[in-house]
MDAnalysis code that builds the backbone (N, CA, C; Angstrom):
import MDAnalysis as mda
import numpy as np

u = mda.Universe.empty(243, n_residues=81, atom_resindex=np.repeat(np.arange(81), 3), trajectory=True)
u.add_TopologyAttr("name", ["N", "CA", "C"] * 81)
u.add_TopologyAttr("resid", np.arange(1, 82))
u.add_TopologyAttr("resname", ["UNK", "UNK", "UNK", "UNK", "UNK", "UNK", "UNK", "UNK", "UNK", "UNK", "UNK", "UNK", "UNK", "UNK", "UNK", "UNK", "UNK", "UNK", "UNK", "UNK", "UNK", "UNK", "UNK", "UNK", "UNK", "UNK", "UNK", "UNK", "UNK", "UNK", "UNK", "UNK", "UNK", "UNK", "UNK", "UNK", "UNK", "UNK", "UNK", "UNK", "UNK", "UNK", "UNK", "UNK", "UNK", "UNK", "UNK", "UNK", "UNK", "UNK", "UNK", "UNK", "UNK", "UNK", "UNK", "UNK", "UNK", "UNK", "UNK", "UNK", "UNK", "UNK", "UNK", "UNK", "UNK", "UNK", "UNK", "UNK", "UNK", "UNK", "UNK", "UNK", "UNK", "UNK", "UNK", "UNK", "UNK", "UNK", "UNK", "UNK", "UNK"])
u.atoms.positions = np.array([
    [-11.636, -2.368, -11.479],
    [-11.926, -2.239, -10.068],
    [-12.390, -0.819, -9.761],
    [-12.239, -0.370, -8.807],
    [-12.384, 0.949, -7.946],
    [-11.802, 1.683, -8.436],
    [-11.920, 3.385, -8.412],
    [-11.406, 4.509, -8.886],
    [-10.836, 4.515, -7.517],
    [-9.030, 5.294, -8.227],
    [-8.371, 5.624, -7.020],
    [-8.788, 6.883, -5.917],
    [-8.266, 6.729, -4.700],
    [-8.665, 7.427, -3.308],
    [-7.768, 7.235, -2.808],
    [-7.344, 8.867, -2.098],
    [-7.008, 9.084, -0.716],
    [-7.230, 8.596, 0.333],
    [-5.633, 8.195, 0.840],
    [-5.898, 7.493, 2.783],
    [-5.157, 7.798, 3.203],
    [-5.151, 8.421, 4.537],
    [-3.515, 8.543, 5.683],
    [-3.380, 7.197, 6.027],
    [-2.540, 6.845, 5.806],
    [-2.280, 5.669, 6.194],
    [-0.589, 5.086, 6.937],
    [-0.582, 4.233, 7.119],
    [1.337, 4.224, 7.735],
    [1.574, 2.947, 6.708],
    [2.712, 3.039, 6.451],
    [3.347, 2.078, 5.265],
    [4.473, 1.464, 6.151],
    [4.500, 0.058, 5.851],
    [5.799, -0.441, 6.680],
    [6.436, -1.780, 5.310],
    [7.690, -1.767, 5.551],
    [8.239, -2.952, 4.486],
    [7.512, -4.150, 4.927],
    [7.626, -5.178, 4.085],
    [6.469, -6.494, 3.879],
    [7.379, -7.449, 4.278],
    [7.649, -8.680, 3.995],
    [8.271, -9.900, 4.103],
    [7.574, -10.742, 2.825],
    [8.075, -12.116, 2.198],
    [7.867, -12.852, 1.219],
    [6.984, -12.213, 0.045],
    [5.945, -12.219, -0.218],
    [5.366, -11.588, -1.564],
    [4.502, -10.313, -1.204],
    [4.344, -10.105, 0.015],
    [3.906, -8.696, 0.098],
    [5.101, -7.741, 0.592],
    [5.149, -6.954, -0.209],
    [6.372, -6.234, -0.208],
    [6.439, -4.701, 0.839],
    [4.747, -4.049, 0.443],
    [4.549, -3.029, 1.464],
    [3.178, -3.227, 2.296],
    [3.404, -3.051, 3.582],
    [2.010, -3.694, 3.860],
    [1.438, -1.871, 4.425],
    [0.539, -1.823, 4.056],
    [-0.290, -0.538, 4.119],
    [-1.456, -0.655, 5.097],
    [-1.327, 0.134, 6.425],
    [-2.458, 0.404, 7.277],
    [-3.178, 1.741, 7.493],
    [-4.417, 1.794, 6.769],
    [-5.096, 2.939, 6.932],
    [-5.344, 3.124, 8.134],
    [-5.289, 4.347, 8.396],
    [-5.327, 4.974, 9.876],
    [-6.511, 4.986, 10.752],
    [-6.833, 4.477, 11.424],
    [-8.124, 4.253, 12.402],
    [-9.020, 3.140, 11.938],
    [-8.790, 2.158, 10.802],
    [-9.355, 1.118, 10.814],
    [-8.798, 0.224, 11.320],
    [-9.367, -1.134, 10.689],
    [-8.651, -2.269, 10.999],
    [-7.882, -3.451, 9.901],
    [-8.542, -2.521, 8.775],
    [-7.825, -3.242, 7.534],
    [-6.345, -3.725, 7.187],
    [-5.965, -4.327, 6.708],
    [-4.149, -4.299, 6.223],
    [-4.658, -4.501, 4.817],
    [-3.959, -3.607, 3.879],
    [-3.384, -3.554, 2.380],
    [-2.274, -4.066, 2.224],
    [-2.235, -4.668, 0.613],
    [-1.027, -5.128, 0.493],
    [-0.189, -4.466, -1.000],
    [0.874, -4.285, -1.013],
    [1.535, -3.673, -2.450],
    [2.187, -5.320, -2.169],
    [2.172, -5.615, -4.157],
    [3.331, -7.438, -4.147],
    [4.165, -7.023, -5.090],
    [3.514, -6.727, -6.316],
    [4.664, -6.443, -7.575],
    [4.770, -5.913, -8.543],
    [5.963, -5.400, -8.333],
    [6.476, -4.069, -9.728],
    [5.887, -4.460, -11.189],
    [5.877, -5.625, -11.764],
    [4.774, -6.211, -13.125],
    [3.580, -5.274, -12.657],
    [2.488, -5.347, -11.734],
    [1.100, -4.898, -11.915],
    [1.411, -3.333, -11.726],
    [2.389, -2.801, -11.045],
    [1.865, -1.193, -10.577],
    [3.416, -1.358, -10.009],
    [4.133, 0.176, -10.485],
    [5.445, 0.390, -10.392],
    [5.020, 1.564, -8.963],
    [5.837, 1.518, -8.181],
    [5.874, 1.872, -6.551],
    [6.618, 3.083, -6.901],
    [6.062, 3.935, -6.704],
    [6.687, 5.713, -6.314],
    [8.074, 5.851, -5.579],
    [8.623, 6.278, -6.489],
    [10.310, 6.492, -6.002],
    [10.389, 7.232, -4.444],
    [9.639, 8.087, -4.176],
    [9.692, 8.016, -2.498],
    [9.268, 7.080, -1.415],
    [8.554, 6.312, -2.025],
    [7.776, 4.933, -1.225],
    [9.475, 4.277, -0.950],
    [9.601, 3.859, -2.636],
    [10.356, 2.686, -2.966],
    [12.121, 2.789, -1.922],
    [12.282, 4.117, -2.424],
    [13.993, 3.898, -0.491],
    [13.340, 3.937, 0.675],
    [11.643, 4.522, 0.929],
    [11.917, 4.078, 2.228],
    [12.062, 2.537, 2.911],
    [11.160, 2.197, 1.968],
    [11.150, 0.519, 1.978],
    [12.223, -0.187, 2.273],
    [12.831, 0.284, 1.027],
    [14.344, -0.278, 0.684],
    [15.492, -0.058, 1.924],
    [14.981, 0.937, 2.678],
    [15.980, 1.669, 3.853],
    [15.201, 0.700, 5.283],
    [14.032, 0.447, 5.022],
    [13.311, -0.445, 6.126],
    [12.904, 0.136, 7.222],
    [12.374, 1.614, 6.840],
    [11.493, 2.631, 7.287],
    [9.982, 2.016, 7.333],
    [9.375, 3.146, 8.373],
    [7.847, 2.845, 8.860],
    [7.634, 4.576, 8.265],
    [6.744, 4.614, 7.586],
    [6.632, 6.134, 7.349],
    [4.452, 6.315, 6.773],
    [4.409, 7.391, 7.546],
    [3.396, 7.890, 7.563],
    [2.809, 8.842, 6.590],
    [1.564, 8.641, 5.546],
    [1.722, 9.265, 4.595],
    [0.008, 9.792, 4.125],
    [-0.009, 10.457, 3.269],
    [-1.223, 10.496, 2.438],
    [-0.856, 10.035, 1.239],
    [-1.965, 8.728, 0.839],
    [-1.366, 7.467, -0.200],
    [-2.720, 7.867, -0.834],
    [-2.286, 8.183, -2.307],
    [-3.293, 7.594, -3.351],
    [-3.328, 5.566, -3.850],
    [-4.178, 5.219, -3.422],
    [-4.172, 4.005, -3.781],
    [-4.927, 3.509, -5.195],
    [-5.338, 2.243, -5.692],
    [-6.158, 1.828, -6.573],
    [-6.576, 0.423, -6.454],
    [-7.857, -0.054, -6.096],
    [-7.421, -1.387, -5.263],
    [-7.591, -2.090, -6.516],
    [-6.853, -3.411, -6.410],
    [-7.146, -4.280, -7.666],
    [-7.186, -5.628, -6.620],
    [-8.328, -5.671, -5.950],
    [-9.042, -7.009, -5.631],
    [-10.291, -5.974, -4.962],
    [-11.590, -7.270, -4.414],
    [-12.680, -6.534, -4.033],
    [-12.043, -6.991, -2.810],
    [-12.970, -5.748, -1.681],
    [-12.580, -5.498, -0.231],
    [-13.759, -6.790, 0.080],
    [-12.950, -7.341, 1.340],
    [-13.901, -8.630, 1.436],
    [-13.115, -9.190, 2.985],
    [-14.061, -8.989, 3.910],
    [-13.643, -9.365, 5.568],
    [-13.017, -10.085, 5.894],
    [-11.792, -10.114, 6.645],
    [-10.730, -11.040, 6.717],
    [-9.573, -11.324, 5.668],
    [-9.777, -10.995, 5.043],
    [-8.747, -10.684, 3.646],
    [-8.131, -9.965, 3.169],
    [-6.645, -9.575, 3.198],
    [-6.137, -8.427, 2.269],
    [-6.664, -7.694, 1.126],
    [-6.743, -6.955, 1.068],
    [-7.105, -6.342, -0.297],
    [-5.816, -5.660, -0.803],
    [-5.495, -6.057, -2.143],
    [-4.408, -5.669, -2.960],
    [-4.557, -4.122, -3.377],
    [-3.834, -3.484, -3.163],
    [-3.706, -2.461, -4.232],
    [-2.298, -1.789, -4.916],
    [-2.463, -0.596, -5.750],
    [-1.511, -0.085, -6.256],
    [-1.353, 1.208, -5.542],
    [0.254, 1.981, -5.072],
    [0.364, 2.825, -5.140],
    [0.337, 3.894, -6.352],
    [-0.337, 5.118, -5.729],
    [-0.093, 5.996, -7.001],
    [0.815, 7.461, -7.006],
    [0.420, 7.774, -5.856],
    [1.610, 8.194, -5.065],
    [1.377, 8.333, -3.703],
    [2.626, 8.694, -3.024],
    [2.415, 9.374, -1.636],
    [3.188, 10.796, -1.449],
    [2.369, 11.639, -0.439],
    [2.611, 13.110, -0.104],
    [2.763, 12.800, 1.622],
])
């Protein structure tokens, strides 16, 4: 897929198989993080989640689906600052 990139984005915990749902800041997209098998989640991501925090970040991502209108696009965290 895509070489990873920088996004401010806000991260909020997921429900059923999307686990973090990721909104880049001033679009209209939603990202999705699903599971620890494809791409292991950054130990600062992973308690806020776990704590069921909304937290605001600069996210290296890596998408592993193509971006395509109306549709989630999957990716991996790589980290966040």
């Amino acid at each position: 897929m895509a070489p990873c990139k920088d996004i401010h984005a806000r991260l909020e915990p997921g429900a059923d198989n999307i686990l973090v749902r990721i909104w880049p800041v001033g679009t209209k997209r939603l990202l999705g993080w699903t599971r620890e098998d494809v791409c292991t989640l950054p130990e600062n991501i992973r308690a806020a989640m776990d704590a069921g925090r909304t937290i605001y970040a600069v996210v290296t991502i890596r998408p592993l689906t193509q971006s395509q209108p109306g549709h989630m696009q999957f990716v991996c965290i790589a980290a966040a600052r």
